[in-house]
C-alpha positions in Angstrom: 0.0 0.0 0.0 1.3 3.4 -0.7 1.3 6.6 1.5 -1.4 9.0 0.8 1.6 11.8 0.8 4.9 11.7 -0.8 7.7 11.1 1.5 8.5 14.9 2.0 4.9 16.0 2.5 5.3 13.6 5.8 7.6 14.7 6.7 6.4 18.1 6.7 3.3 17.0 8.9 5.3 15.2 11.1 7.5 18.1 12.0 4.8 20.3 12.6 3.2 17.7 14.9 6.7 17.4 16.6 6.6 21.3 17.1 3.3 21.0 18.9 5.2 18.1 20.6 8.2 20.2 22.0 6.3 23.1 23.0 3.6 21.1 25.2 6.8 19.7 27.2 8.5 23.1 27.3 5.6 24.6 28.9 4.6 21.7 31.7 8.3 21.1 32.1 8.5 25.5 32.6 5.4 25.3 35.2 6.3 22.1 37.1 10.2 22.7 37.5 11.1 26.5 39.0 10.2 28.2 35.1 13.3 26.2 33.9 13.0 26.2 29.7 13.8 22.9 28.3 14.5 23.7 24.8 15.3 27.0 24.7 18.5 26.6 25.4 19.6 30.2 24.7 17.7 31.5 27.3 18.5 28.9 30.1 22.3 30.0 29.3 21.4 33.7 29.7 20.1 33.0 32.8 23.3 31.2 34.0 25.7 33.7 33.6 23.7 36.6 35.0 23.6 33.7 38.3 27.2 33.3 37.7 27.7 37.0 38.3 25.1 37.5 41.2 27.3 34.1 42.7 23.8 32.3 43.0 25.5 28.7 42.7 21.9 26.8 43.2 20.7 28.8 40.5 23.7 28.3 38.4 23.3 24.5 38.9 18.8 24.7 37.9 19.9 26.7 34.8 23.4 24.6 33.8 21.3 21.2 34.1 19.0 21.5 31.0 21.6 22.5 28.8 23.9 19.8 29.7 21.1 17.1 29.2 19.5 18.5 26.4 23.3 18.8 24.6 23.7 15.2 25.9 20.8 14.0 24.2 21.6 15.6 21.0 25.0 13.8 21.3 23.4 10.8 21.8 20.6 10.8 19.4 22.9 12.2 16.7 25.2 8.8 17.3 21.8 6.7 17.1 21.3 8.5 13.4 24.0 7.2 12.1 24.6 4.1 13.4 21.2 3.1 12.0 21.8 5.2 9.1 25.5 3.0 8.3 23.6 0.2 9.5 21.0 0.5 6.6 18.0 0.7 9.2 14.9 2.3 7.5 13.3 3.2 10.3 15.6 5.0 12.2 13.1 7.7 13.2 11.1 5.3 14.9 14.3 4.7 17.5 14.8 8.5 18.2 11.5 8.8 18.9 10.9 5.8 21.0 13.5 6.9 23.2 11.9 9.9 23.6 8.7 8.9 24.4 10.6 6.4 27.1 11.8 9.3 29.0 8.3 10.9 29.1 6.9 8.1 30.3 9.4 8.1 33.4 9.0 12.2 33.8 5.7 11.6 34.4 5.4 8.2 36.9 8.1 10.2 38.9 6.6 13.1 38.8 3.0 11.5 39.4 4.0 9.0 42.2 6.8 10.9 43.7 6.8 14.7 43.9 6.7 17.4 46.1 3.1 19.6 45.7 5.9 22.4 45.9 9.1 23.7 46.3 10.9 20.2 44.6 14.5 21.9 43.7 14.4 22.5 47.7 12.8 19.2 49.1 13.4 16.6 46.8 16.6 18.0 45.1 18.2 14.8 43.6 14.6 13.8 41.9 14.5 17.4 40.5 17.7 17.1 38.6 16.6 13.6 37.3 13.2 14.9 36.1 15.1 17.9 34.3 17.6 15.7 33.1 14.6 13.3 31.6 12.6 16.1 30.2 16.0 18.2 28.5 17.1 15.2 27.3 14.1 14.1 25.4 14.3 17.4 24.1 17.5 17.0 22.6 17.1 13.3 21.5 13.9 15.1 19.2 16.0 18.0 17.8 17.9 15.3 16.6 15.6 13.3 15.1 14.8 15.1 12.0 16.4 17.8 10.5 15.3 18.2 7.2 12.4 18.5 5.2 12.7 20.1 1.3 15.9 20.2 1.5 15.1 22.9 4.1 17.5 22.7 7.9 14.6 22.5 10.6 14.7 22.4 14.6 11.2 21.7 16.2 12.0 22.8 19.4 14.4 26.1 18.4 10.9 28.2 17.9 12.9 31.8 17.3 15.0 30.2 14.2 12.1 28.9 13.0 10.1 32.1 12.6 13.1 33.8 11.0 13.2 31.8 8.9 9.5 32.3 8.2 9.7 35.9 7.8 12.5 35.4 5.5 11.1 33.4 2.9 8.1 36.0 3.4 10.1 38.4 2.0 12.0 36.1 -0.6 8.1 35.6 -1.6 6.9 39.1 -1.8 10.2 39.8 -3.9 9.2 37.2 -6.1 5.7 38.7 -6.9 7.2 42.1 -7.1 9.8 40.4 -9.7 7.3 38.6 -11.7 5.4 41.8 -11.8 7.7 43.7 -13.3 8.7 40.7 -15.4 12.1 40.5 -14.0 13.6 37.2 -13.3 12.6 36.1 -9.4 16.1 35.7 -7.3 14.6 34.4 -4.4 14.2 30.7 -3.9 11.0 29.4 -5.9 9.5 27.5 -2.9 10.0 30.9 -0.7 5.8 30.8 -0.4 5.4 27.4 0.8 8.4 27.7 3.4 7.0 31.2 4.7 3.8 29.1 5.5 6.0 26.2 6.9 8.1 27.6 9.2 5.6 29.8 10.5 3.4 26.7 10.7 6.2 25.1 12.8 6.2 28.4 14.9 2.5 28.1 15.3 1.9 24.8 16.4 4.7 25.3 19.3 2.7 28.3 20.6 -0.5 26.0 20.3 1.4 23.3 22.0 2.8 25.2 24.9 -0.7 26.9 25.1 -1.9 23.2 25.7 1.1 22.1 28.0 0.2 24.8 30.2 -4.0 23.8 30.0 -2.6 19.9 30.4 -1.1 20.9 33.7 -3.2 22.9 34.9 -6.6 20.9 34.4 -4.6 17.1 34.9 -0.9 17.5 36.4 1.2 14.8 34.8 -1.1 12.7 33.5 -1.7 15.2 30.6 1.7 14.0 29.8 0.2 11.0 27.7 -1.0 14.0 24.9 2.4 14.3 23.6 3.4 10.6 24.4 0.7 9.4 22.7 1.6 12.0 19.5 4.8 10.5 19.3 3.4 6.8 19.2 1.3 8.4 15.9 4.6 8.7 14.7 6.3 6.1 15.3 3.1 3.7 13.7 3.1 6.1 10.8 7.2 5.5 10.2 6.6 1.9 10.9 4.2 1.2 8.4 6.1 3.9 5.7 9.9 4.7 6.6 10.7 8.6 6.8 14.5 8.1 5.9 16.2 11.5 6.6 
């Protein structure tokens, strides 16, 4: 049986269920662990120099965590790409994202069954590093787990790049027009339209997932957890039954 879309346009879809993905676990990971970002990596770093300057060590140590886990699980999901990859594995996605979905099954019994109400970093210290160390390194194992789509570079959980690179092709699209117009020949990128809508999509559906994160934990604490779990396990059927080689 043959996929309804061609290869790309899944992957397409897929990425912009991933987005929705990361940003539902960036937001419940922000409310649940002391407003700790776990794939905005940029902004975790800002906040650990301006702790290394005030000398706030503890702080230094919340902020450091993430970045080390999430760079961890980059490092390791990377390796995983291509040993499958050299390996001749088809469905190498399937891995990444298995993994991933493994470690948010673990965030959330540990955070179900064993968490403070409040104030974890303080009473339950060692379980708050290993819940941030789950969550950041899911969140790294995903950004590596597919990069491209069109021939385009994507990150589902780097949100800023994403919508600069929407507004870019916006204006490689509107050049285009103008170009065409004036029957000049276009020298932006002939798919500048459809990447405009597709990074912005990406953008959108990480706003729409942390949106939901943030609902999720509010209305069913961890349990709302099994929303992106169960996402991923779409994903995972959908490579197993048609292989999204990268």
């Amino acid at each position: 049986m043959k996929p309804v879309f061609s290869e790309e346009n899944q992957r397409a879809w897929l990425a912009l269920l991933l987005a929705w993905i990361a940003g539902f676990a960036d937001a419940f990971g922000f409310l649940k662990l002391n407003q700790i970002f776990f794939s905005a990596i940029s902004g975790n770093m800002v906040a650990v120099n301006t702790s290394l300057a005030r000398r706030d060590w503890t702080e230094v140590a919340h902020r450091g965590c993430p970045i080390i886990f999430f760079v961890t699980g980059f490092f390791l999901g990377t390796i995983l790409e291509k040993i499958a990859s050299r390996l001749h594995v088809r469905r190498r996605f399937s891995i990444a994202l298995a993994i991933e979905g493994a470690l948010l099954l673990i965030f959330l019994l540990l955070g179900q069954f064993g968490m403070p109400s409040q104030n974890i970093a303080s009473k339950a210290p060692t379980r708050f590093y290993v819940l941030v160390a789950l969550l950041s390194g899911a969140m790294g194992i995903q950004t590596a787990s597919l990069r491209r789509v069109r021939q385009g570079s994507i990150n589902t959980p780097f949100v800023t790049g994403m919508l600069v690179q929407a507004v870019e092709n916006i204006v490689g699209a509107l050049f285009n027009i103008y170009d065409r117009f004036r029957n000049r020949l276009p020298d932006a990128p002939p798919d500048s339209a459809f990447k405009a809508i597709f990074f912005g999509g990406l953008w959108f559906c990480f706003a729409v997932g942390a949106s939901c994160g943030g609902l999720g934990e509010t209305l069913f604490n961890f349990p709302a957890l099994l929303a992106p779990v169960g996402a991923l396990l779409f994903i995972i059927v959908c490579d197993l039954r048609h292989p999204i080689c990268d």
